[in-house]
mmCIF file of the N, C-alpha and C atoms, coordinates in Angstrom:
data_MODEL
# 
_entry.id   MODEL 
# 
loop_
_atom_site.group_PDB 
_atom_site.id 
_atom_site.type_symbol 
_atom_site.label_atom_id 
_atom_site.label_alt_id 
_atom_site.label_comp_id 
_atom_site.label_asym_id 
_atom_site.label_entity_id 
_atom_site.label_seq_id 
_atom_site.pdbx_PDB_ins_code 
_atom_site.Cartn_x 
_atom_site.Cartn_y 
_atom_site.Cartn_z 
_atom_site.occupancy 
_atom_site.B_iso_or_equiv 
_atom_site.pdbx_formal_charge 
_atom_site.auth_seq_id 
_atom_site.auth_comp_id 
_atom_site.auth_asym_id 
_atom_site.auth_atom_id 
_atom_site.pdbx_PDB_model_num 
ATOM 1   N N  . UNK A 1 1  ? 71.547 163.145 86.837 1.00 0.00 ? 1  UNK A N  1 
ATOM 2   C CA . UNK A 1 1  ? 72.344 162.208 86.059 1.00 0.00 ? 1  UNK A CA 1 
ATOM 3   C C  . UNK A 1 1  ? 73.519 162.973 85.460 1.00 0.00 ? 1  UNK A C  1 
ATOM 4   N N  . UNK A 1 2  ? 74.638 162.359 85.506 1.00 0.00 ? 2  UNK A N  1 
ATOM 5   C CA . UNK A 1 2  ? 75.775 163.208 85.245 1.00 0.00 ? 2  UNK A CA 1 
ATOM 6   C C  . UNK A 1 2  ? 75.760 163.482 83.261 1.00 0.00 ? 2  UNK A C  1 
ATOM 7   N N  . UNK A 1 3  ? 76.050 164.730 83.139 1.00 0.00 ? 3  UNK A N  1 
ATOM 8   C CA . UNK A 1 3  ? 75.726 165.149 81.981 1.00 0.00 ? 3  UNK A CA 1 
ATOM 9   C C  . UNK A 1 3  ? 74.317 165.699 81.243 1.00 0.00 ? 3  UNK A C  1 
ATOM 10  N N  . UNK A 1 4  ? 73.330 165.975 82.451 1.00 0.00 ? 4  UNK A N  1 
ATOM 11  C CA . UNK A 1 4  ? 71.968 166.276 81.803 1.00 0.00 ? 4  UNK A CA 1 
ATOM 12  C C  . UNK A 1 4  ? 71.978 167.141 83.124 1.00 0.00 ? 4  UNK A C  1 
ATOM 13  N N  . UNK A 1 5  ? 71.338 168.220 81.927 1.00 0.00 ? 5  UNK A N  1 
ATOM 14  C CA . UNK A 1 5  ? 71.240 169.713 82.768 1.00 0.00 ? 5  UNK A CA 1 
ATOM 15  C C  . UNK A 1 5  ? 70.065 170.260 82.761 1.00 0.00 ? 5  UNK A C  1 
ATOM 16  N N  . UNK A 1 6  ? 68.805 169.017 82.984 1.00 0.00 ? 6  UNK A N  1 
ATOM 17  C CA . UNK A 1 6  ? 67.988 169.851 82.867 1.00 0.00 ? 6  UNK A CA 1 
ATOM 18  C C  . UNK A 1 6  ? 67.341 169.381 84.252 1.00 0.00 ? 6  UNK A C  1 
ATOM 19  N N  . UNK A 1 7  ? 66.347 170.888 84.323 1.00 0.00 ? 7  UNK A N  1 
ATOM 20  C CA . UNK A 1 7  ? 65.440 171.282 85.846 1.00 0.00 ? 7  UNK A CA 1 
ATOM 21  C C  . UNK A 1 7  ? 64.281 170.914 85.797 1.00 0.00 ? 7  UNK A C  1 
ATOM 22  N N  . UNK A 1 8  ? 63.919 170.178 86.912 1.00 0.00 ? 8  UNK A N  1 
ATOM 23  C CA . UNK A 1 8  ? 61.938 170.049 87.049 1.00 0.00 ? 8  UNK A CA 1 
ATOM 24  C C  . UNK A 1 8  ? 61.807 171.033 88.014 1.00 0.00 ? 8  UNK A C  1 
ATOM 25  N N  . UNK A 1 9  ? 60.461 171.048 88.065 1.00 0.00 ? 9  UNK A N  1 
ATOM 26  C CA . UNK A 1 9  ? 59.802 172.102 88.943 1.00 0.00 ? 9  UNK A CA 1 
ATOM 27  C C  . UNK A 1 9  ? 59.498 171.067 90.468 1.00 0.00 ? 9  UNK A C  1 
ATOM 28  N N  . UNK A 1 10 ? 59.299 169.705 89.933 1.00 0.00 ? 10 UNK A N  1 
ATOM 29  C CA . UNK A 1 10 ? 59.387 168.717 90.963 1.00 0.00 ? 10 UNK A CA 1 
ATOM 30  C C  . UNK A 1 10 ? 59.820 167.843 90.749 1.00 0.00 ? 10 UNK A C  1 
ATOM 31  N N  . UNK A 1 11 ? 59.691 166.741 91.983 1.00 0.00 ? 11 UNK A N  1 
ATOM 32  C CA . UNK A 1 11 ? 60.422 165.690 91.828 1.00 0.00 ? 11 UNK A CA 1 
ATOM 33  C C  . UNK A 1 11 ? 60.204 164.527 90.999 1.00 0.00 ? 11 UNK A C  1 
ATOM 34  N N  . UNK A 1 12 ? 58.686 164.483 90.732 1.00 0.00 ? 12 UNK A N  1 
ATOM 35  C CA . UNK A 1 12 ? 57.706 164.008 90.125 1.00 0.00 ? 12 UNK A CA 1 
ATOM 36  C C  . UNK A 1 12 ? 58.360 163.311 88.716 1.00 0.00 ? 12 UNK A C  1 
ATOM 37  N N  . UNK A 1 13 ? 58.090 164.833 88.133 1.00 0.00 ? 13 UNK A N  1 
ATOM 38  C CA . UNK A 1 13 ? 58.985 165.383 86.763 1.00 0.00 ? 13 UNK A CA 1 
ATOM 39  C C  . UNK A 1 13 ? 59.855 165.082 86.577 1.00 0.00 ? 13 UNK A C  1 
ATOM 40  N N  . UNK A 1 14 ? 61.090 164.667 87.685 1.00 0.00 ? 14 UNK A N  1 
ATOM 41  C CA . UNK A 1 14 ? 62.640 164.796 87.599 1.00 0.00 ? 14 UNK A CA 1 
ATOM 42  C C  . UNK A 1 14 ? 62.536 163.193 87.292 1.00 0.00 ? 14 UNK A C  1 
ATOM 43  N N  . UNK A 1 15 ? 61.443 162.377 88.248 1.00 0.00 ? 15 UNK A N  1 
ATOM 44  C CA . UNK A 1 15 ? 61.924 161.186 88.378 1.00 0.00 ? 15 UNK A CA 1 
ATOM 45  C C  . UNK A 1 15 ? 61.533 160.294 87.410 1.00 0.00 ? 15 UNK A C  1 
ATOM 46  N N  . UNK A 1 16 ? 60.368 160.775 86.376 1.00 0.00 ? 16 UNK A N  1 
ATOM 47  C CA . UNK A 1 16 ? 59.680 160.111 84.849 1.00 0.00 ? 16 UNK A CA 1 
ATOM 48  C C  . UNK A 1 16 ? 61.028 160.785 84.027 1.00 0.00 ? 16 UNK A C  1 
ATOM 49  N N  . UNK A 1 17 ? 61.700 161.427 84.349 1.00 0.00 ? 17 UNK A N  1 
ATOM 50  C CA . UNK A 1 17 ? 63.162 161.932 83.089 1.00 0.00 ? 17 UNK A CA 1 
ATOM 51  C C  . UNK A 1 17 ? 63.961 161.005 83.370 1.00 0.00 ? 17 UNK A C  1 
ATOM 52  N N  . UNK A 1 18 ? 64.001 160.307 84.588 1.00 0.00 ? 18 UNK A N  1 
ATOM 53  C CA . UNK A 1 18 ? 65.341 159.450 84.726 1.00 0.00 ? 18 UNK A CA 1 
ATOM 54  C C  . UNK A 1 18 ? 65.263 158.209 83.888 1.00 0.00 ? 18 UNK A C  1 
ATOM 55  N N  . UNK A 1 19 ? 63.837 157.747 83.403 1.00 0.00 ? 19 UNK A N  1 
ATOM 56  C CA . UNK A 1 19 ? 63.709 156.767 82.731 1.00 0.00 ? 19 UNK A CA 1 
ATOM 57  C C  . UNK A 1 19 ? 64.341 157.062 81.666 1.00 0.00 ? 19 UNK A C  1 
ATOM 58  N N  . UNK A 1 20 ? 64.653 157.999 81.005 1.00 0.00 ? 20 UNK A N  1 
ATOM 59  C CA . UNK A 1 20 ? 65.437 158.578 79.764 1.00 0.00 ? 20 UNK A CA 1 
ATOM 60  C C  . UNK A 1 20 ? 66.932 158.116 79.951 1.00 0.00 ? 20 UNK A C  1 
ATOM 61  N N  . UNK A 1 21 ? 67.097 158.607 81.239 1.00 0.00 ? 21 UNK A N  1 
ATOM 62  C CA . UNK A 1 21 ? 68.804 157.823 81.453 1.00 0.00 ? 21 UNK A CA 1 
ATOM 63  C C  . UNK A 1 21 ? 69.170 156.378 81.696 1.00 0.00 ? 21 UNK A C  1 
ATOM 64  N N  . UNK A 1 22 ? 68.359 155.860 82.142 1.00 0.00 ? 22 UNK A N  1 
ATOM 65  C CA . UNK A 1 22 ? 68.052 154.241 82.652 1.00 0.00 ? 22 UNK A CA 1 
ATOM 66  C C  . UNK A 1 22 ? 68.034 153.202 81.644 1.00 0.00 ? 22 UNK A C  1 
ATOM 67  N N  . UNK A 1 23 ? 67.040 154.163 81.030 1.00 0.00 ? 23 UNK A N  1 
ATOM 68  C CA . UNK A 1 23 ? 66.322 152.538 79.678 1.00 0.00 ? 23 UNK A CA 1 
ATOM 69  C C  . UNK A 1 23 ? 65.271 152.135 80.164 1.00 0.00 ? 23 UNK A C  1 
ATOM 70  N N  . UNK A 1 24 ? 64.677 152.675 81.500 1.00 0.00 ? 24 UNK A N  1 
ATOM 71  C CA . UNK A 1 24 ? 63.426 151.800 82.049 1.00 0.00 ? 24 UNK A CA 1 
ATOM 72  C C  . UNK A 1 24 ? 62.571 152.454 81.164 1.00 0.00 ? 24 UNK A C  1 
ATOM 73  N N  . UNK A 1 25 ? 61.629 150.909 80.857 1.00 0.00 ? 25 UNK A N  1 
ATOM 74  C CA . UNK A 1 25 ? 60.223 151.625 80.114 1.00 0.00 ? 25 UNK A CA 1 
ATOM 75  C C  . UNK A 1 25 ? 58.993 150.927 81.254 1.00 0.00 ? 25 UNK A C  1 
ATOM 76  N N  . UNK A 1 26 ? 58.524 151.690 82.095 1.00 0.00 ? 26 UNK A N  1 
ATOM 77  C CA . UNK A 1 26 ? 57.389 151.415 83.023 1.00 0.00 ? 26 UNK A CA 1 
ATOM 78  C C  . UNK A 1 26 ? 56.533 151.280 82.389 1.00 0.00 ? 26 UNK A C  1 
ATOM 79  N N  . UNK A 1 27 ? 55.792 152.280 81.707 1.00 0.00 ? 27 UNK A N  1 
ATOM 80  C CA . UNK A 1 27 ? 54.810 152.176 80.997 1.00 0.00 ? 27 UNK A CA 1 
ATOM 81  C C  . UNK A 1 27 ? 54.427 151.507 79.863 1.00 0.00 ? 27 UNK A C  1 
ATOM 82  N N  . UNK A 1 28 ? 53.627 150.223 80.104 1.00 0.00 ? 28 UNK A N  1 
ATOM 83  C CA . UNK A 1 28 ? 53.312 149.276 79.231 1.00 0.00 ? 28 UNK A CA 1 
ATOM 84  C C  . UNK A 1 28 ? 52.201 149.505 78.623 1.00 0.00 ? 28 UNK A C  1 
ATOM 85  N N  . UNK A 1 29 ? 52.083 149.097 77.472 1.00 0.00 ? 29 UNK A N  1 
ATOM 86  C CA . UNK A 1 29 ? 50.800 149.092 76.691 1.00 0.00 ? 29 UNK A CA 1 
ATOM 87  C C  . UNK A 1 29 ? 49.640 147.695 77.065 1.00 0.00 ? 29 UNK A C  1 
ATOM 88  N N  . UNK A 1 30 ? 48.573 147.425 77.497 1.00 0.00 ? 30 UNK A N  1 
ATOM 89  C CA . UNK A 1 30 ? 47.654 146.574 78.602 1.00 0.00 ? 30 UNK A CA 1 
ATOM 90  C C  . UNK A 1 30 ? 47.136 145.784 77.270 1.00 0.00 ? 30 UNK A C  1 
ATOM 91  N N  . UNK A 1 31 ? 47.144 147.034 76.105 1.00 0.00 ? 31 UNK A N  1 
ATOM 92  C CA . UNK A 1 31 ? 46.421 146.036 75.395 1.00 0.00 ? 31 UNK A CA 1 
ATOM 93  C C  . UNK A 1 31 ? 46.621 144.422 74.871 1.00 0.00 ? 31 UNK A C  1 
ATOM 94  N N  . UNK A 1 32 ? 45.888 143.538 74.555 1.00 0.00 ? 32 UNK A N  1 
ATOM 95  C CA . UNK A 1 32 ? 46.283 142.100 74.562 1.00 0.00 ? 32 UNK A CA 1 
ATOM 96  C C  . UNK A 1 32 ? 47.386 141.730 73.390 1.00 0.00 ? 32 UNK A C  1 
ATOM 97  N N  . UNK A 1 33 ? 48.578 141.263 73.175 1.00 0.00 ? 33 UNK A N  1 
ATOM 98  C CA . UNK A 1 33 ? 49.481 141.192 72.719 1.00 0.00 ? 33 UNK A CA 1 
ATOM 99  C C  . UNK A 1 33 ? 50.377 142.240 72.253 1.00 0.00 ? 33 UNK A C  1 
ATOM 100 N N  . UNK A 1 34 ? 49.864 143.391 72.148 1.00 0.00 ? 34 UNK A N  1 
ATOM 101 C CA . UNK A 1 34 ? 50.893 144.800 71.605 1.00 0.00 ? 34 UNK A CA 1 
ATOM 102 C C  . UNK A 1 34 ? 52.161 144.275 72.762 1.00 0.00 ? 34 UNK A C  1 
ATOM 103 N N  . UNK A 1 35 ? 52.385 143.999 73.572 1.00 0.00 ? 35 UNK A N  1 
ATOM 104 C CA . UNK A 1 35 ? 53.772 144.109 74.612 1.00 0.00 ? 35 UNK A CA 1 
ATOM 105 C C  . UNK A 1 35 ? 54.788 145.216 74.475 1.00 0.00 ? 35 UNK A C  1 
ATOM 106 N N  . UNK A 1 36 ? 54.313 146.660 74.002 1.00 0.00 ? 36 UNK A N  1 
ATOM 107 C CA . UNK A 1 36 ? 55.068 147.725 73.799 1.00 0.00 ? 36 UNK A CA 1 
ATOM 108 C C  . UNK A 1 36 ? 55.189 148.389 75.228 1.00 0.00 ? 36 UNK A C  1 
ATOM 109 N N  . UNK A 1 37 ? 56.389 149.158 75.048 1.00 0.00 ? 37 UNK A N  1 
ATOM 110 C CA . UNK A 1 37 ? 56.821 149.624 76.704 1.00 0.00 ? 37 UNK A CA 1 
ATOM 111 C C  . UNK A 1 37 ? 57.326 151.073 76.125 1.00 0.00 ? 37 UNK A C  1 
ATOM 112 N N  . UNK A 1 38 ? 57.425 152.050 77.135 1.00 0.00 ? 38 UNK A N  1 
ATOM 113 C CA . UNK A 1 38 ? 57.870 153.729 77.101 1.00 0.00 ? 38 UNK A CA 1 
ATOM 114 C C  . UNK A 1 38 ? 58.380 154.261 77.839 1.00 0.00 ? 38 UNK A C  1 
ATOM 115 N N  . UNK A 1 39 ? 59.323 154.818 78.237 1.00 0.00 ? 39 UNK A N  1 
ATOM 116 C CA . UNK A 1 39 ? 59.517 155.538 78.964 1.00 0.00 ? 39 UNK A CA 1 
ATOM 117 C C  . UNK A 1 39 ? 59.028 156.941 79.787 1.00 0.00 ? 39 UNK A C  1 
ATOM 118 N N  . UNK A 1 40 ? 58.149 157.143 79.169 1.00 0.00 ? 40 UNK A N  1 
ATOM 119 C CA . UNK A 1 40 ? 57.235 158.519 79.427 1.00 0.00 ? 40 UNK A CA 1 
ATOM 120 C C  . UNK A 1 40 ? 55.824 157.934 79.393 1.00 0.00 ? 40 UNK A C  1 
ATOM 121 N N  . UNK A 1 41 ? 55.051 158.687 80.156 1.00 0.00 ? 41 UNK A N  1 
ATOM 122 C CA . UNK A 1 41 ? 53.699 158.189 80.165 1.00 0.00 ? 41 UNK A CA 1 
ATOM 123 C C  . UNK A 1 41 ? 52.707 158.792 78.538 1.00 0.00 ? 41 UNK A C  1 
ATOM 124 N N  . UNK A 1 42 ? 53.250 160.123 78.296 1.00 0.00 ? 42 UNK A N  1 
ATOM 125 C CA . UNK A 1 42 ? 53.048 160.822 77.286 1.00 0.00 ? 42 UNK A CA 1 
ATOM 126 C C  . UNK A 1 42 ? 52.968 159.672 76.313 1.00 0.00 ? 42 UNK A C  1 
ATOM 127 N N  . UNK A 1 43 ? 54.209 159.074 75.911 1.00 0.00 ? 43 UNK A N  1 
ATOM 128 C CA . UNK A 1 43 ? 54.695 158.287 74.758 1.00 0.00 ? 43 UNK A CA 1 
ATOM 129 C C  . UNK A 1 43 ? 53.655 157.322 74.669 1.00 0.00 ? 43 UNK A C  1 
ATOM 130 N N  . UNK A 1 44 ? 53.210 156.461 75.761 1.00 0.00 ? 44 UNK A N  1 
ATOM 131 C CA . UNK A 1 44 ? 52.237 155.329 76.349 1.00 0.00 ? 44 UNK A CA 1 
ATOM 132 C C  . UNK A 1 44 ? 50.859 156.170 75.402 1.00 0.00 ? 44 UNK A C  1 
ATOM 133 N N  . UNK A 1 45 ? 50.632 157.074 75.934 1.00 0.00 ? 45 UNK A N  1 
ATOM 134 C CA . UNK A 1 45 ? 49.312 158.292 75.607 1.00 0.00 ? 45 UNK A CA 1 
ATOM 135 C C  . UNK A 1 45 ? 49.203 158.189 74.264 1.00 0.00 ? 45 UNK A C  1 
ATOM 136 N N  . UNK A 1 46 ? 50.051 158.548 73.677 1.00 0.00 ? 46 UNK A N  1 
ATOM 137 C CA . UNK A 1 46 ? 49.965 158.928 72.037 1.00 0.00 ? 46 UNK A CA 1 
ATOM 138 C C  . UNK A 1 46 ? 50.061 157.436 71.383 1.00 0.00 ? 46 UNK A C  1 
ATOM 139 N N  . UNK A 1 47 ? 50.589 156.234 71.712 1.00 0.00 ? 47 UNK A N  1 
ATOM 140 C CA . UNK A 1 47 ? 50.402 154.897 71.291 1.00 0.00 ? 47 UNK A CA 1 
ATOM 141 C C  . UNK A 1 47 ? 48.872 154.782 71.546 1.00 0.00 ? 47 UNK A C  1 
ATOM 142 N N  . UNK A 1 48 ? 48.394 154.885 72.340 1.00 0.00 ? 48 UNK A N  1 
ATOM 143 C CA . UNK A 1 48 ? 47.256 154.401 72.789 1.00 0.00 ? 48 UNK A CA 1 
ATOM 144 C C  . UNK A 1 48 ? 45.955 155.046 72.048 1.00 0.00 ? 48 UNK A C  1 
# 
């Protein structure tokens, strides 16, 4: 992403950072009405 200089070790890695540039939040919270969303699975983790 133009202006972010940072390195993954894979692609994996590279491609859960792009949600940082995007705004996508994939990771939803299941539980019944919370409707919270994250961008990192981590973030999802520590809500949960």
């Amino acid at each position: 992403h133009p202006g972010c200089d940072r390195k993954f070790a894979n692609s994996s890695d590279r491609k859960k950072h792009m949600h940082v540039h995007t705004n996508d939040k994939p990771y939803e919270c299941r539980m019944h009405g919370c409707g919270k969303s994250y961008t990192h699975p981590s973030s999802l983790r520590k809500h949960m």
